[in-house]
C-alpha positions in Angstrom: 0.9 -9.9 1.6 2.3 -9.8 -1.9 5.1 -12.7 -1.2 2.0 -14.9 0.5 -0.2 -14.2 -2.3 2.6 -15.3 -4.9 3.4 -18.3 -3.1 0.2 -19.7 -2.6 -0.7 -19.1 -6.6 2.4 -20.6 -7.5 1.7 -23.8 -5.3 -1.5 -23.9 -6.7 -0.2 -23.9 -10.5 2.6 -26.4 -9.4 0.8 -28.5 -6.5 3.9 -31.0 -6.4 6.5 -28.7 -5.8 7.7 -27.3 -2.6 7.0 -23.9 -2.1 8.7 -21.8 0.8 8.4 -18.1 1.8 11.7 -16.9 4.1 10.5 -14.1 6.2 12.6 -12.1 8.6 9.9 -11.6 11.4 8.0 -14.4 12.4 4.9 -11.7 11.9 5.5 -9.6 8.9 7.1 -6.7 10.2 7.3 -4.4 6.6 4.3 -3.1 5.4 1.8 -6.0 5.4 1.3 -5.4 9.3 2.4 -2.0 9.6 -0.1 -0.1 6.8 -3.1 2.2 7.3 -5.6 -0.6 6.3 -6.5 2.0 3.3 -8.6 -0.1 0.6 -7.8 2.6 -1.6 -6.9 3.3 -5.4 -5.4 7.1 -5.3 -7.0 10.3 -5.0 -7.3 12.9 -8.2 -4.0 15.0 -6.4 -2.5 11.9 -6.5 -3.6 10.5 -10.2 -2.6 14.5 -11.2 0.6 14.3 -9.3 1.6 10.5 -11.5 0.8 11.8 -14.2 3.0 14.9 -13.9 5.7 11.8 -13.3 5.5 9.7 -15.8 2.6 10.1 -18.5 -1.1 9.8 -18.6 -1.7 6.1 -20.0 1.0 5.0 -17.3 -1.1 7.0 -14.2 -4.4 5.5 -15.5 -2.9 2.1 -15.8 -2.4 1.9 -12.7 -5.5 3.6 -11.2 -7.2 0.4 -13.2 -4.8 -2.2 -11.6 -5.1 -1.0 -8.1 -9.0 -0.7 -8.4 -9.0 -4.3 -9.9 -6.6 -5.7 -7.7 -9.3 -4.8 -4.8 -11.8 -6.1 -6.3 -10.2 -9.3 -6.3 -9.1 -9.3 -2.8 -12.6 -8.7 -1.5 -13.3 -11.9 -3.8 -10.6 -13.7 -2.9 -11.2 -13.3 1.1 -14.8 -12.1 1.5 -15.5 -8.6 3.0 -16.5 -10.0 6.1 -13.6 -11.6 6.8 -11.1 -8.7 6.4 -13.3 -6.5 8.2 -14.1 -4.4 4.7 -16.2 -1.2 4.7 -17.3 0.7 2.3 -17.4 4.1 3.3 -16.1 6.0 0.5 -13.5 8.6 0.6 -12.8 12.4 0.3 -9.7 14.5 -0.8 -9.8 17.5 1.4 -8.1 20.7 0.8 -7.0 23.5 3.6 -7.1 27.4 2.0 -3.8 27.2 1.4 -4.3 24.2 -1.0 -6.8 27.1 -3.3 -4.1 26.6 -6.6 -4.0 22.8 -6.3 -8.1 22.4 -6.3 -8.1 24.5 -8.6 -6.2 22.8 -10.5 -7.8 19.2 -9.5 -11.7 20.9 -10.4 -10.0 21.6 -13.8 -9.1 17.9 -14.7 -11.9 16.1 -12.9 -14.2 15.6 -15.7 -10.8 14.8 -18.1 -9.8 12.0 -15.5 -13.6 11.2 -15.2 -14.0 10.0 -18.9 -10.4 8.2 -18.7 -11.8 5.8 -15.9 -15.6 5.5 -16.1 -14.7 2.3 -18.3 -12.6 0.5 -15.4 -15.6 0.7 -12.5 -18.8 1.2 -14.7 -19.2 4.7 -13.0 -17.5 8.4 -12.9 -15.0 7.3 -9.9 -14.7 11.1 -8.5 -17.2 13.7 -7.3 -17.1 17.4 -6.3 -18.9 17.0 -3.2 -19.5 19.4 -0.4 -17.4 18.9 2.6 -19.6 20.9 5.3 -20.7 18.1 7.3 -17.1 17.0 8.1 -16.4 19.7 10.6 -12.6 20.3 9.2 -11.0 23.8 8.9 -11.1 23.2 4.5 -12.5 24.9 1.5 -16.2 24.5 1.0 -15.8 21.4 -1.7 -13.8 18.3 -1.5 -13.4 15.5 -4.3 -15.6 12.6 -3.1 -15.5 8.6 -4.3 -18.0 6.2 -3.6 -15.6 3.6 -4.5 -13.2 3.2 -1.7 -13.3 1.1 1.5 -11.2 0.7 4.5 -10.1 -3.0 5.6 -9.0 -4.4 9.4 -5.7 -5.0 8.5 -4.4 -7.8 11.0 -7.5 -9.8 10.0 -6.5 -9.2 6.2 -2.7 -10.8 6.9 -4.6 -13.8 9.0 -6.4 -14.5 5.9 -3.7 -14.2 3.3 -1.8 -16.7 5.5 -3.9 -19.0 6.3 -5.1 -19.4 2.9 -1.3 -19.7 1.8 -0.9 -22.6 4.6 -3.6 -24.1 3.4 -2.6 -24.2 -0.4 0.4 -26.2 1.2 3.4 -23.2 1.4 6.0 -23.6 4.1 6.1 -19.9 6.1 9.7 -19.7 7.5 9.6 -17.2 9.9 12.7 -14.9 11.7 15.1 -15.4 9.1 17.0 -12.5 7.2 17.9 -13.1 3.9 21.2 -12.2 2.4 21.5 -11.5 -1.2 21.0 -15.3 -3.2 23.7 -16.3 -5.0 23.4 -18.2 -8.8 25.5 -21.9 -8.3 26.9 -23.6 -11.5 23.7 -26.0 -10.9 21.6 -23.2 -12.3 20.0 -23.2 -8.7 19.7 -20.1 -6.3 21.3 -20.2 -3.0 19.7 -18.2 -0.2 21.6 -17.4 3.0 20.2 -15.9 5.8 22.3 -14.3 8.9 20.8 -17.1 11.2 23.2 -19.5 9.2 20.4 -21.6 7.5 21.0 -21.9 4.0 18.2 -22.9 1.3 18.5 -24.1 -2.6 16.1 -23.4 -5.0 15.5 -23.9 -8.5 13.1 -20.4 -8.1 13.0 -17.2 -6.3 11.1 -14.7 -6.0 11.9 -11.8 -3.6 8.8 -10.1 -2.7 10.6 -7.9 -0.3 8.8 -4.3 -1.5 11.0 -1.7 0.1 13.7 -3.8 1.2 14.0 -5.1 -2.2 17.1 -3.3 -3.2 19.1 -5.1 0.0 18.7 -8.5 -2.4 18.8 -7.0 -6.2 20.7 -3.8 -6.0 20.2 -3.5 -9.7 16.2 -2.7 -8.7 14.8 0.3 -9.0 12.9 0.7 -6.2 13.8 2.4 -2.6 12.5 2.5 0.8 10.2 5.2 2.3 9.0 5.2 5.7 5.3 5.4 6.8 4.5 6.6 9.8 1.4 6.6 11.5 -0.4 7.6 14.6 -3.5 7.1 16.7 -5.6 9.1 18.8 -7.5 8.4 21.6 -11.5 8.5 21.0 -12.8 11.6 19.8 -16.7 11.4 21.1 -17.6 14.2 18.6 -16.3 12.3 15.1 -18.5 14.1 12.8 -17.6 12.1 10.1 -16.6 8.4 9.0 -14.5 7.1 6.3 -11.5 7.8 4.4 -9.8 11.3 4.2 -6.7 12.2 1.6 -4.7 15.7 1.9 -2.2 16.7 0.1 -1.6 14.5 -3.0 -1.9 11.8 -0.9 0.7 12.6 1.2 -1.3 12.9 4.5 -4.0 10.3 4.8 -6.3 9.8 8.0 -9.3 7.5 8.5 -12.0 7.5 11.7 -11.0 4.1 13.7 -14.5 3.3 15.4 -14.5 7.3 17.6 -11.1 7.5 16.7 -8.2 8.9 14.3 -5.8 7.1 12.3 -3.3 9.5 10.8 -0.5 9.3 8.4 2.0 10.4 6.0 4.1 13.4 6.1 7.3 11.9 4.4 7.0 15.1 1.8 8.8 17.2 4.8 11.5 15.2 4.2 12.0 12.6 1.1 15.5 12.3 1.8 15.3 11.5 5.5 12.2 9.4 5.5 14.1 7.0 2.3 14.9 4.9 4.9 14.2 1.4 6.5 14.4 2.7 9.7 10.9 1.6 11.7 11.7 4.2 14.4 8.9 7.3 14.2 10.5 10.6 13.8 9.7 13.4 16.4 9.0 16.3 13.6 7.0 14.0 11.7 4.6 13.1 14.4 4.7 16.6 15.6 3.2 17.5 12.0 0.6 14.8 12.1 -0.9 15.3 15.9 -1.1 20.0 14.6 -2.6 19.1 11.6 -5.3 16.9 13.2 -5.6 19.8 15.9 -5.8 22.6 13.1 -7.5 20.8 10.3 -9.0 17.6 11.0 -10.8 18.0 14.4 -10.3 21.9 15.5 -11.2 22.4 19.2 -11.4 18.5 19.9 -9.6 17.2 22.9 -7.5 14.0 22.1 -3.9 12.3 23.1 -1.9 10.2 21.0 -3.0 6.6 21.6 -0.6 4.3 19.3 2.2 5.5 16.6 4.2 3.6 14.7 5.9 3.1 10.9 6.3 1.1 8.1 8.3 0.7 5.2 6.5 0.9 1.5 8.5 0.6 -1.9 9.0 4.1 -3.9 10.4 5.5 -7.0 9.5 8.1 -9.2 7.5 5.4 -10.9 5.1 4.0 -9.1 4.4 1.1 -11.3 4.7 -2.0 -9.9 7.5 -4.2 -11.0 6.6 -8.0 -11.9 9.9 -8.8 -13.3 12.5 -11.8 -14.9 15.6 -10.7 -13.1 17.7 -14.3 -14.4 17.1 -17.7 -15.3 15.1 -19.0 -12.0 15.1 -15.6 -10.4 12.0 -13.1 -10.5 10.9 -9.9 -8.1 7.4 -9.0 -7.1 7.8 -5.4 -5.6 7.5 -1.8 -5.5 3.8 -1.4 -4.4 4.2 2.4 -4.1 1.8 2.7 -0.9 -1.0 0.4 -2.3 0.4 -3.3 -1.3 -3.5 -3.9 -0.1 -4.8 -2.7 -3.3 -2.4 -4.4 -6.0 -1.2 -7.7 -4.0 -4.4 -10.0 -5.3 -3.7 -8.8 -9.1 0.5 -8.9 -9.3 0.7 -12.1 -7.1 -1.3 -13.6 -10.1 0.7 -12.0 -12.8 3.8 -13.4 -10.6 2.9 -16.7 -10.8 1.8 -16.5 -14.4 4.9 -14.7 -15.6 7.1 -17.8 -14.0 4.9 -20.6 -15.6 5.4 -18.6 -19.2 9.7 -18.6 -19.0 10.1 -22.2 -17.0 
């Protein structure tokens, strides 16, 4: 979504130039295809838990970019199109998670006054969570402002509208790390044995970045996800977030779409392995059965995984790497929500140093 987004801005800035996007799946196969379809900002564990990483004007920075960068998808695309609802979303704790909502009440109204500015409104709540029918504490954290989008109409839109700008999609080729020729040009190779020259690059690769520019600072982390089958007595609708964000679930229609779970194991989920891992999904189908839904009788529909970009900041990086070469990645989980806003800043940044 990112690389489509930045193509089609820069063939708008530059009409007469061509403008091609290599892809190694003729479908994006990543992230763009393979995500939750979360129209989402973070939750206040997961604001709490940036902050505790990097400091509090980076954290709110980039609260205010995600939230921005969805406004401008829905305006970009249309709701309708995307398959966008608003639901809103709760962060849910489990009595063993007492210390961190604690901790979360504590800072609500701090984080509250920080962000009111960026949406016109407080973003977070303290909300009752009765009504949900989950095996949690009494009180949640609750946001008006979040949404949930149909994700495979999402990438339909972002490439038609790319297509339609006038970018070349070339899909089912793997790129091999470009090489600079005494032209000043970059030379792309791809395992297939076509080889493209270009007097600009951009790799947009997210969590496969580091394959192309070793020198970034950003590394793979699985995603994986599950589905059940339908669940007729859903009590509830929307988005849910555990966990600092680490477990995520939304209702699919009577449904459950669950996922997360790489905290079990950071070092065996920094990977761009697509496979789903056995203890992974074993940890996502008990804590539906203990948590989400308790005494509901389900099977496991659909599971699968993607690959986002991570580091210990989750900033994104819209970056000069060289003379003619740039990168566009490290998303951090929120490719939906920041793609519209650093696409732009992509193609902005390039027409500043040509």
């Amino acid at each position: 979504m990112v690389g489509l987004q930045t193509a089609r801005h820069i063939k708008n800035q530059w009409p007469h130039r061509e403008v091609w996007v290599i892809d190694r799946a003729p479908i994006s196969l990543g992230a763009s295809t393979r995500n939750a379809g979360f129209a989402c900002f973070g939750s206040m564990g997961e604001i709490l838990d940036d902050i505790s990483r990097t400091d509090e004007n980076t954290a709110y920075a980039l609260y205010e970019k995600r939230y921005k960068g969805l406004q401008q998808l829905l305006e970009d695309f249309g709701e309708t199109a995307i398959g966008y609802e608003k639901t809103g979303g709760y962060e849910i704790f489990t009595p063993e998670d007492l210390a961190e909502y604690e901790t979360i009440a504590a800072n609500i109204d701090k984080v509250n006054s920080a962000l009111d500015s960026v949406a016109g409104e407080k973003p977070f709540q303290m909300k009752s969570t009765s009504k949900l029918g989950m095996k949690v504490l009494e009180n949640g954290v609750y946001t008006p402002l979040e949404g949930m989008v149909q994700t495979h109409l999402l990438y339909k839109k972002v490439q038609e509208a790319a297509i339609a700008a006038g970018v070349r999609i070339m899909g089912g080729l793997t790129a091999l790390p470009p090489e600079k020729l005494d032209s000043g040009k970059w030379r792309v190779n791809t395992n297939e044995g076509y080889r493209f020259d270009a007097r600009n690059l951009v790799v947009c690769t997210n969590g496969y970045a580091a394959n192309l520019l070793p020198e970034l600072e950003v590394l793979p982390a699985r995603g994986q996800v599950l589905v059940t089958s339908s669940i007729p007595g859903l009590a509830w609708r929307g988005l849910m977030h555990a966990d600092k964000g680490y477990i995520y679930f939304r209702s699919l229609g009577t449904r459950i779409l669950i996922g997360g779970g790489r905290n079990l194991d950071f070092e065996g989920e920094t990977t761009p392995e697509l496979e789903t891992s056995q203890h992974i999904m074993q940890y996502l189908e008990n804590y539906l059965r203990d948590v989400v839904v308790p005494g509901e009788t389900f099977e496991i529909e659909h599971q699968w995984a993607g690959t986002m970009g991570m580091h210990q900041n989750r900033t994104p990086i819209v970056q000069r790497m060289d003379e003619g070469l740039y990168a566009c990645v490290r998303m951090g989980g929120m490719g939906v929500a920041l793609s519209a806003v650093v696409s732009r800043e992509m193609a902005a940044l390039m027409k500043e140093t040509q």
